[in-house]
PDB file of N, CA, C and O in Angstrom:
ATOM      1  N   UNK A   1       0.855  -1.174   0.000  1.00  0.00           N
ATOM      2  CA  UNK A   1       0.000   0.000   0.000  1.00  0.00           C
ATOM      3  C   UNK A   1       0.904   1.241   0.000  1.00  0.00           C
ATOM      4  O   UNK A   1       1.953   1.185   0.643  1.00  0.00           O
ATOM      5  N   UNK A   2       0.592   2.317  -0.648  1.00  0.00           N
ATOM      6  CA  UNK A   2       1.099   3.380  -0.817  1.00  0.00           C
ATOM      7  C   UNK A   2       0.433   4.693   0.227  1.00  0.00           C
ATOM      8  O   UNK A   2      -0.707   4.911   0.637  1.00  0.00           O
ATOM      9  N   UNK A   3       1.553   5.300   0.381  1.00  0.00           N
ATOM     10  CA  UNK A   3       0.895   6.499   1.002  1.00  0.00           C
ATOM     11  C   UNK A   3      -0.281   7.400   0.704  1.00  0.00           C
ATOM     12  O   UNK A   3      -1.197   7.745   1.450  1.00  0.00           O
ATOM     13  N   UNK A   4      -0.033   7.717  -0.627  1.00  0.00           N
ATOM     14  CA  UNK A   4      -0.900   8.266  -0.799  1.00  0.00           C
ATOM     15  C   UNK A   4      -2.469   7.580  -0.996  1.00  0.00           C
ATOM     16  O   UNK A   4      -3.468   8.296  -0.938  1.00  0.00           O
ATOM     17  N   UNK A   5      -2.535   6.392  -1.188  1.00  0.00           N
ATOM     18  CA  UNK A   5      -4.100   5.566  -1.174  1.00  0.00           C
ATOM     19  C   UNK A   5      -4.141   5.837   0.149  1.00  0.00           C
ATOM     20  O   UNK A   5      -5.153   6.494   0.393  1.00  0.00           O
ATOM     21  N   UNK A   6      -3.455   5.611   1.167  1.00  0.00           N
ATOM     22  CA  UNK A   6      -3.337   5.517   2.801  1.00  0.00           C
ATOM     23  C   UNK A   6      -4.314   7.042   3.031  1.00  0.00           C
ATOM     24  O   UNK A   6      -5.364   7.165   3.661  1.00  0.00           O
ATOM     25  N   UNK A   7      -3.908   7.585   2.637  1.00  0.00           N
ATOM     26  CA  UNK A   7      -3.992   8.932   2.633  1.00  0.00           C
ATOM     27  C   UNK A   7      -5.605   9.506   2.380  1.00  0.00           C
ATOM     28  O   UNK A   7      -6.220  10.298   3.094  1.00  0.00           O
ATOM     29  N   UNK A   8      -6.094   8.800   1.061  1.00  0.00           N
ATOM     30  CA  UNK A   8      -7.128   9.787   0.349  1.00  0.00           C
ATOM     31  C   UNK A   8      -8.039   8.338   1.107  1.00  0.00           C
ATOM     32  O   UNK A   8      -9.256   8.366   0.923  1.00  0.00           O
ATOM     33  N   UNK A   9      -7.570   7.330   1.784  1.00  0.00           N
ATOM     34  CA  UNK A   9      -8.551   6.662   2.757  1.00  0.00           C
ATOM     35  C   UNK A   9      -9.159   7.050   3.539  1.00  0.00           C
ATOM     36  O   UNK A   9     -10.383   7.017   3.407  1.00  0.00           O
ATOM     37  N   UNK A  10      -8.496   7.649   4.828  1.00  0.00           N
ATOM     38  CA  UNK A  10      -8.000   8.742   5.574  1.00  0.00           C
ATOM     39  C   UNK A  10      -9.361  10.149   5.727  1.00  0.00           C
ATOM     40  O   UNK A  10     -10.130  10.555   6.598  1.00  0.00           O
ATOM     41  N   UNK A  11      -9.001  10.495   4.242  1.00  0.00           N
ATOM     42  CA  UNK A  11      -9.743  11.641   4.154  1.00  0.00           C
ATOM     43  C   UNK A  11     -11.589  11.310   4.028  1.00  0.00           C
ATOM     44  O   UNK A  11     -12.607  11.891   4.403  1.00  0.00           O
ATOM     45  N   UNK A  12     -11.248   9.982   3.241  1.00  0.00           N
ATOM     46  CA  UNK A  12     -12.883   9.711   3.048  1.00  0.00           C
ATOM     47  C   UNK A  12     -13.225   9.193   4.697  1.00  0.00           C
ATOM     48  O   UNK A  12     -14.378   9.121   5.124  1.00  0.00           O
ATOM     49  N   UNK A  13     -12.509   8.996   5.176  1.00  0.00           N
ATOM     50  CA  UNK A  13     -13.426   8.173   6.520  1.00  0.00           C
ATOM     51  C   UNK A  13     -13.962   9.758   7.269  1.00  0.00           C
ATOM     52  O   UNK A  13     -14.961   9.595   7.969  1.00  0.00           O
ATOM     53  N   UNK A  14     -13.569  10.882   7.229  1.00  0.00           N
ATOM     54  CA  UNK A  14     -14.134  11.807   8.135  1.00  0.00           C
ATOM     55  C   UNK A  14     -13.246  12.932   8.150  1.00  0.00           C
ATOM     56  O   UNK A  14     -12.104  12.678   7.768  1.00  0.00           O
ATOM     57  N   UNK A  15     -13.458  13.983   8.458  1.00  0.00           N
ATOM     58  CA  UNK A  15     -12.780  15.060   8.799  1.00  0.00           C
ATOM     59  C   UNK A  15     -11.611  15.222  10.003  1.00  0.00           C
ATOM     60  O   UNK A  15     -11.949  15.025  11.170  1.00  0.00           O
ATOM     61  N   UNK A  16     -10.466  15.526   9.732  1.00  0.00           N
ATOM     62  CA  UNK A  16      -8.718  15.321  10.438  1.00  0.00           C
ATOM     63  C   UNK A  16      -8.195  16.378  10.123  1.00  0.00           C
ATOM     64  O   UNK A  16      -8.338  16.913   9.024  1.00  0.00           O
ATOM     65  N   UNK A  17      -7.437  16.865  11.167  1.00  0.00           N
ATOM     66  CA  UNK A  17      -6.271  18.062  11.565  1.00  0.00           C
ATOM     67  C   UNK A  17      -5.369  17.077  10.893  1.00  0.00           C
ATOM     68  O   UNK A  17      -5.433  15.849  10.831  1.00  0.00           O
ATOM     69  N   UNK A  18      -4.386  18.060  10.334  1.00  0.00           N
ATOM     70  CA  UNK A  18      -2.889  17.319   9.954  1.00  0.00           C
ATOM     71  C   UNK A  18      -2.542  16.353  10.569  1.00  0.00           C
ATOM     72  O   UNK A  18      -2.432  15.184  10.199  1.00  0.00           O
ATOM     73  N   UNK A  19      -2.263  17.066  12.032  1.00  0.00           N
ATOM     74  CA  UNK A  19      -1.652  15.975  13.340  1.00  0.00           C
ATOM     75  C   UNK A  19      -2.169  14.812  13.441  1.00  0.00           C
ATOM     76  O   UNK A  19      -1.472  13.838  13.725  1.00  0.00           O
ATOM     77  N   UNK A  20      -3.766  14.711  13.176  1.00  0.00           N
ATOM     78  CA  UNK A  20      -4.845  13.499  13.201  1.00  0.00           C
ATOM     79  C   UNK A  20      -4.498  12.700  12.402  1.00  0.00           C
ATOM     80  O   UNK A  20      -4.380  11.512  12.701  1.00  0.00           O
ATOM     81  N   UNK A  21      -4.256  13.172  11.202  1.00  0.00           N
ATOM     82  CA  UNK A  21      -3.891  12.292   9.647  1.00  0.00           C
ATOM     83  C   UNK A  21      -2.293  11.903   9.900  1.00  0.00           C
ATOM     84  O   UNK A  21      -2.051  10.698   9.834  1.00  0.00           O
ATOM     85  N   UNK A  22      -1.077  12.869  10.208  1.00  0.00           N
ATOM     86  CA  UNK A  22       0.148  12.127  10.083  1.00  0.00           C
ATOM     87  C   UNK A  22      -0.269  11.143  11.510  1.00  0.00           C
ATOM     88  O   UNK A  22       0.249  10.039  11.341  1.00  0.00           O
ATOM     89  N   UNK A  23      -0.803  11.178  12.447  1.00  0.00           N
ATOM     90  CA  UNK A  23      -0.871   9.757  13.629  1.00  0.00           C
ATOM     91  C   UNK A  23      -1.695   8.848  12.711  1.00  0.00           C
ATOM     92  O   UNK A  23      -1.792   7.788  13.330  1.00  0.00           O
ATOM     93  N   UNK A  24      -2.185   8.765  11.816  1.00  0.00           N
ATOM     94  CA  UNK A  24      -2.977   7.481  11.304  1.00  0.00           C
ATOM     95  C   UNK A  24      -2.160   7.221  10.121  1.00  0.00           C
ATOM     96  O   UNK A  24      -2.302   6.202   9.445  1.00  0.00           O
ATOM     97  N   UNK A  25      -1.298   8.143   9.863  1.00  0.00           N
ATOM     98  CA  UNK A  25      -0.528   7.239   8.767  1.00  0.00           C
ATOM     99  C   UNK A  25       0.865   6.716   9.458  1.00  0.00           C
ATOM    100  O   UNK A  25       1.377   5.635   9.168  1.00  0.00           O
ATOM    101  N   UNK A  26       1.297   7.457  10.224  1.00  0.00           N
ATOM    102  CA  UNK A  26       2.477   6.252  11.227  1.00  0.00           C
ATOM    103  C   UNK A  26       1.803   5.236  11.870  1.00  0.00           C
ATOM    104  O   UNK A  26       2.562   4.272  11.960  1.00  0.00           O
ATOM    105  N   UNK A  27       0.829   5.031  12.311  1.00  0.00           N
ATOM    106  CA  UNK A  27       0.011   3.791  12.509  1.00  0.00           C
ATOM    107  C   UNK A  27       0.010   2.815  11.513  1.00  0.00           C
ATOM    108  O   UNK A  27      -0.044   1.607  11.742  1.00  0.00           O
ATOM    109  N   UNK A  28       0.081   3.427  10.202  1.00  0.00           N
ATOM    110  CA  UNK A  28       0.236   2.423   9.228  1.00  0.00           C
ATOM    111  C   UNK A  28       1.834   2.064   8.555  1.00  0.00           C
ATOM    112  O   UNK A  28       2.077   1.473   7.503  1.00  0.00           O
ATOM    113  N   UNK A  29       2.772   2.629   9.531  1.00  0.00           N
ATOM    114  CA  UNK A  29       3.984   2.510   9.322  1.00  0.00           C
ATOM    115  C   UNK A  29       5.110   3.706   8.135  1.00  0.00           C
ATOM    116  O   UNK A  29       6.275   3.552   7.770  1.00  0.00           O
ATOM    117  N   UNK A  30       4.019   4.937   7.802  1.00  0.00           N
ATOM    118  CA  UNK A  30       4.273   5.856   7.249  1.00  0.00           C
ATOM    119  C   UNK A  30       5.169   6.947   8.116  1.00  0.00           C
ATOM    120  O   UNK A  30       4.848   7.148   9.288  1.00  0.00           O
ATOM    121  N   UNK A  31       6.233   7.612   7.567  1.00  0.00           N
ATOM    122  CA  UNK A  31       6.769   8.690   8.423  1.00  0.00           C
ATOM    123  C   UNK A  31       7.051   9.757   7.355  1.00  0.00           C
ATOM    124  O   UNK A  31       7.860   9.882   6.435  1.00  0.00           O
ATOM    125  N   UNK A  32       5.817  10.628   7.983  1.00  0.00           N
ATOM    126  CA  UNK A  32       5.686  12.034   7.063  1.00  0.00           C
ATOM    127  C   UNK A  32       5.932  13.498   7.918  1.00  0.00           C
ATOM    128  O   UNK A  32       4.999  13.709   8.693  1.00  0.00           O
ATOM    129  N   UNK A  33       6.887  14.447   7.935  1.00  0.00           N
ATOM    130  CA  UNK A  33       6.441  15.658   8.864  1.00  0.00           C
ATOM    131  C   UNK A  33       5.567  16.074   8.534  1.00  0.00           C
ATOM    132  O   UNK A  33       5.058  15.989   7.416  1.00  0.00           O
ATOM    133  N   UNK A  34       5.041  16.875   9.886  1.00  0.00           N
ATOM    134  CA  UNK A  34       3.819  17.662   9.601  1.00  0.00           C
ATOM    135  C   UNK A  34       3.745  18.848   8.501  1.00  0.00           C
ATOM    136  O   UNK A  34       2.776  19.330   7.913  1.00  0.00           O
ATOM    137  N   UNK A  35       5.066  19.127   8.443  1.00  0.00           N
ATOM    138  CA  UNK A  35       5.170  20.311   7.399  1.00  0.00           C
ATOM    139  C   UNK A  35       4.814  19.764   5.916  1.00  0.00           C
ATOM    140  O   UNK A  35       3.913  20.216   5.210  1.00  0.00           O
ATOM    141  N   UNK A  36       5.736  18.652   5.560  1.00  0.00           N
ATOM    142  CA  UNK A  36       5.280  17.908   4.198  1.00  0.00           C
ATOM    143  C   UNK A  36       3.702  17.864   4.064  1.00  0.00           C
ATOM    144  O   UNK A  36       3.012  18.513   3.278  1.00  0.00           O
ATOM    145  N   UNK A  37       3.287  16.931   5.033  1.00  0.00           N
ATOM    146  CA  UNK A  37       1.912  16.754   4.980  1.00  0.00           C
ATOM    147  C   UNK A  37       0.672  17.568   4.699  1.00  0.00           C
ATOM    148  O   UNK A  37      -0.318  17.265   4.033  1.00  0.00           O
ATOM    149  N   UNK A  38       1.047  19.017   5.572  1.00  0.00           N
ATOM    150  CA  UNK A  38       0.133  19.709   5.757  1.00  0.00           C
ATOM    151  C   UNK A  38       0.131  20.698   3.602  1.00  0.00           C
ATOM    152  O   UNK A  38      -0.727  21.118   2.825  1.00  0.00           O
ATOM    153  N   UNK A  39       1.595  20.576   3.628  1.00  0.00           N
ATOM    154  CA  UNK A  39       1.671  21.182   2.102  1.00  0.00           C
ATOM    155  C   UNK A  39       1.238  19.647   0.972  1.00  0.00           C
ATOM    156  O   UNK A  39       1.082  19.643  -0.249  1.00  0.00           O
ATOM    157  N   UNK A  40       1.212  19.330   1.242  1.00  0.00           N
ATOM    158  CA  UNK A  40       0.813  17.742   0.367  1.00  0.00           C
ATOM    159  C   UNK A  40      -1.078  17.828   0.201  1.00  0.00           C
ATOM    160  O   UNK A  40      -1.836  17.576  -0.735  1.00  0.00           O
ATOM    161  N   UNK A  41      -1.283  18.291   1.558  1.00  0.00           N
ATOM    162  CA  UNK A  41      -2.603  18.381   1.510  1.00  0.00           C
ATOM    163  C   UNK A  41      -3.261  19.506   0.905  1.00  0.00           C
ATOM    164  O   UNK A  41      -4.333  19.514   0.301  1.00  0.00           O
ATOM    165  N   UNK A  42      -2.145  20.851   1.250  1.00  0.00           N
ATOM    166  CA  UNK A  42      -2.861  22.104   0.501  1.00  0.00           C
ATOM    167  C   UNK A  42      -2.777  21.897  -0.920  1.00  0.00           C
ATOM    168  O   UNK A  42      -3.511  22.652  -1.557  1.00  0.00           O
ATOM    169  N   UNK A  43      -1.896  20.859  -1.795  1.00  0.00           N
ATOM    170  CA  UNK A  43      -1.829  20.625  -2.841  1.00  0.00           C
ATOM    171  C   UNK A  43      -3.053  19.825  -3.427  1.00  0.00           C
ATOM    172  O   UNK A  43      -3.451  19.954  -4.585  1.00  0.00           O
ATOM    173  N   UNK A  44      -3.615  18.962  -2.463  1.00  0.00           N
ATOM    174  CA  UNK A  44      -4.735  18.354  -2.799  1.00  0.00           C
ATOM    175  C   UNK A  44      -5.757  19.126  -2.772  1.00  0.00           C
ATOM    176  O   UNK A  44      -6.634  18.882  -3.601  1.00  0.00           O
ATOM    177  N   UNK A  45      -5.922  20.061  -2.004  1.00  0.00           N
ATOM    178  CA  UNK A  45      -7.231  21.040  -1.813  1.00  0.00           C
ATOM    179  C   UNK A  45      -7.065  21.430  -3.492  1.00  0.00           C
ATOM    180  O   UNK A  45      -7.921  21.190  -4.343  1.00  0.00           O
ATOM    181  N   UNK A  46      -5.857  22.033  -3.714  1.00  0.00           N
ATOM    182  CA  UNK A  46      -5.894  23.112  -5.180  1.00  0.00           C
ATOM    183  C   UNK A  46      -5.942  21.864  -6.221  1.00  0.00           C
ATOM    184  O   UNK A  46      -6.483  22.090  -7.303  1.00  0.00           O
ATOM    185  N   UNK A  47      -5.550  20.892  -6.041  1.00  0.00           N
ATOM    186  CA  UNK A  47      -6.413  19.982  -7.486  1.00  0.00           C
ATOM    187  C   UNK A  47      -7.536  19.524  -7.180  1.00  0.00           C
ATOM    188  O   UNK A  47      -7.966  18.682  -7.968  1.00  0.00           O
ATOM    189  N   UNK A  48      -8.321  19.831  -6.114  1.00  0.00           N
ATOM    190  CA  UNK A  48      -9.713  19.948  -6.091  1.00  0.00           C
ATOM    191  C   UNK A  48      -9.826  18.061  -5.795  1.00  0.00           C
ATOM    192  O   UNK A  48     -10.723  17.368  -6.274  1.00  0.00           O
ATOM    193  N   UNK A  49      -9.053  17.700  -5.192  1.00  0.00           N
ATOM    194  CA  UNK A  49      -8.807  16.259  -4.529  1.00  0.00           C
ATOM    195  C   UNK A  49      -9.646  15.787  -3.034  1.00  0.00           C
ATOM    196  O   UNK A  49     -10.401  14.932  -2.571  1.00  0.00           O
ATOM    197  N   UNK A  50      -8.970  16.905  -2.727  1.00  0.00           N
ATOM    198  CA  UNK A  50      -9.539  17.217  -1.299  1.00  0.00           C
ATOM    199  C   UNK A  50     -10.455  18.646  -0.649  1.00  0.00           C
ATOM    200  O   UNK A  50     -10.522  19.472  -1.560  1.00  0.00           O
ATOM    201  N   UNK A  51     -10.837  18.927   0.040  1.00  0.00           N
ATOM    202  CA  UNK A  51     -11.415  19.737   0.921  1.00  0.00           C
ATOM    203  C   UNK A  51     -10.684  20.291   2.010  1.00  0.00           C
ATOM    204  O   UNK A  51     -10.000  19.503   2.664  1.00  0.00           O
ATOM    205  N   UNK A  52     -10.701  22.012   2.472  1.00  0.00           N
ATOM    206  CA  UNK A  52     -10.178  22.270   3.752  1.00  0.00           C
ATOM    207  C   UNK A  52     -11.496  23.007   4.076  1.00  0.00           C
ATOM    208  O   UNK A  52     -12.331  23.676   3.468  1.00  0.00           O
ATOM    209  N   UNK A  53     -11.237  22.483   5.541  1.00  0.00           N
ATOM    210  CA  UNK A  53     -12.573  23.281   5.851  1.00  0.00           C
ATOM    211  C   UNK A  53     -12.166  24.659   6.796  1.00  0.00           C
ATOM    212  O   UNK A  53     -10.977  24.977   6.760  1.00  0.00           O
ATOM    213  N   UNK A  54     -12.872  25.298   7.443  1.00  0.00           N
ATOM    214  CA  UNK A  54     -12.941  26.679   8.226  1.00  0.00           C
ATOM    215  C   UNK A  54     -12.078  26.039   9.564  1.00  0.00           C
ATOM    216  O   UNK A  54     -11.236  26.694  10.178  1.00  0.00           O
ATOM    217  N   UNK A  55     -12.355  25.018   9.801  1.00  0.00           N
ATOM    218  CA  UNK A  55     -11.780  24.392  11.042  1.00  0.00           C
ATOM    219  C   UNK A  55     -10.569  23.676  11.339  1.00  0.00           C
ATOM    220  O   UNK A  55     -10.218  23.101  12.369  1.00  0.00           O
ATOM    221  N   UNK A  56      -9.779  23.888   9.790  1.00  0.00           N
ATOM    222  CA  UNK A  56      -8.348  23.726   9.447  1.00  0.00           C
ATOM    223  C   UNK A  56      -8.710  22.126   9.624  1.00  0.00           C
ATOM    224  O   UNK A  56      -7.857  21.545  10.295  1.00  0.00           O
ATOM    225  N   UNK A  57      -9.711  21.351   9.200  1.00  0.00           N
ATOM    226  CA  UNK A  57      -9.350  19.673   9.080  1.00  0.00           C
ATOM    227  C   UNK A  57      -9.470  20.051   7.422  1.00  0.00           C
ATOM    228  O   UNK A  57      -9.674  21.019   6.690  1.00  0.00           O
ATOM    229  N   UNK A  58      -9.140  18.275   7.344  1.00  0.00           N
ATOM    230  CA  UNK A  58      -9.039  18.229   5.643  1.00  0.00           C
ATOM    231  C   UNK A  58     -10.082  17.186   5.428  1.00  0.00           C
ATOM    232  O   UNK A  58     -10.425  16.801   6.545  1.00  0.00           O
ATOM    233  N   UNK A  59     -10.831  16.469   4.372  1.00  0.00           N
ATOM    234  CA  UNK A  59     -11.464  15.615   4.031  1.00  0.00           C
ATOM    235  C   UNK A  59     -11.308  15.080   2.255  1.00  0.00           C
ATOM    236  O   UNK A  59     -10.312  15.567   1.720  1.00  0.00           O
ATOM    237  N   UNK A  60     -11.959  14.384   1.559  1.00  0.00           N
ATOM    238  CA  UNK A  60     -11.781  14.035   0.547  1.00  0.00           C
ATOM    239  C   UNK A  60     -12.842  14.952   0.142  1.00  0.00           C
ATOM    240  O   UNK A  60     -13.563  15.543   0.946  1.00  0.00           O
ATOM    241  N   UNK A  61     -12.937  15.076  -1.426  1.00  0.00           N
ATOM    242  CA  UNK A  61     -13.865  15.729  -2.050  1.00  0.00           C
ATOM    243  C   UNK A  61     -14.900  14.707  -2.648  1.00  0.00           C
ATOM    244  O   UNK A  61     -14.586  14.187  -3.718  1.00  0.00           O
ATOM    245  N   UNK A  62     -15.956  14.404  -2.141  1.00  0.00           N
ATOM    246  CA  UNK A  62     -17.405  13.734  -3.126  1.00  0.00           C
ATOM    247  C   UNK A  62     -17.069  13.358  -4.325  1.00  0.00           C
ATOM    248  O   UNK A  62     -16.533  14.090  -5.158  1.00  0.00           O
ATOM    249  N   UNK A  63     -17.406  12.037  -4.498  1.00  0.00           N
ATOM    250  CA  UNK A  63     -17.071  11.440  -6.495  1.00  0.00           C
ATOM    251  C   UNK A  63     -18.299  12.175  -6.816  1.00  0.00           C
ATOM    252  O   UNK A  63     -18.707  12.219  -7.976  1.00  0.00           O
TER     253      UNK A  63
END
């Protein structure tokens, strides 16, 4: 499994702070800083991948 499937899993199960998401991906044996992550994710927001919400979590975006 790859990080990033790990990842856009992650997002579909519910709404996560960075910190929330890098502890569930070292759970899965992933080691990401929070800094990578949190820019990995603003990258997903701008290809319209993901969602940020007002409350600084992230989620997946609806098929």
């Amino acid at each position: 499994m790859n990080i990033d499937y790990s990842l856009h899993k992650i997002l579909e199960s519910g709404k996560h702070t960075p910190s929330e998401i890098q502890g569930l991906l070292q759970e899965q044996g992933f080691k990401i800083s929070l800094e990578k992550l949190t820019s990995h994710l603003n990258k997903m927001v701008g290809l319209g991948i993901a969602s940020k919400h007002p409350d600084d979590t992230f989620t997946a975006q609806p098929h």
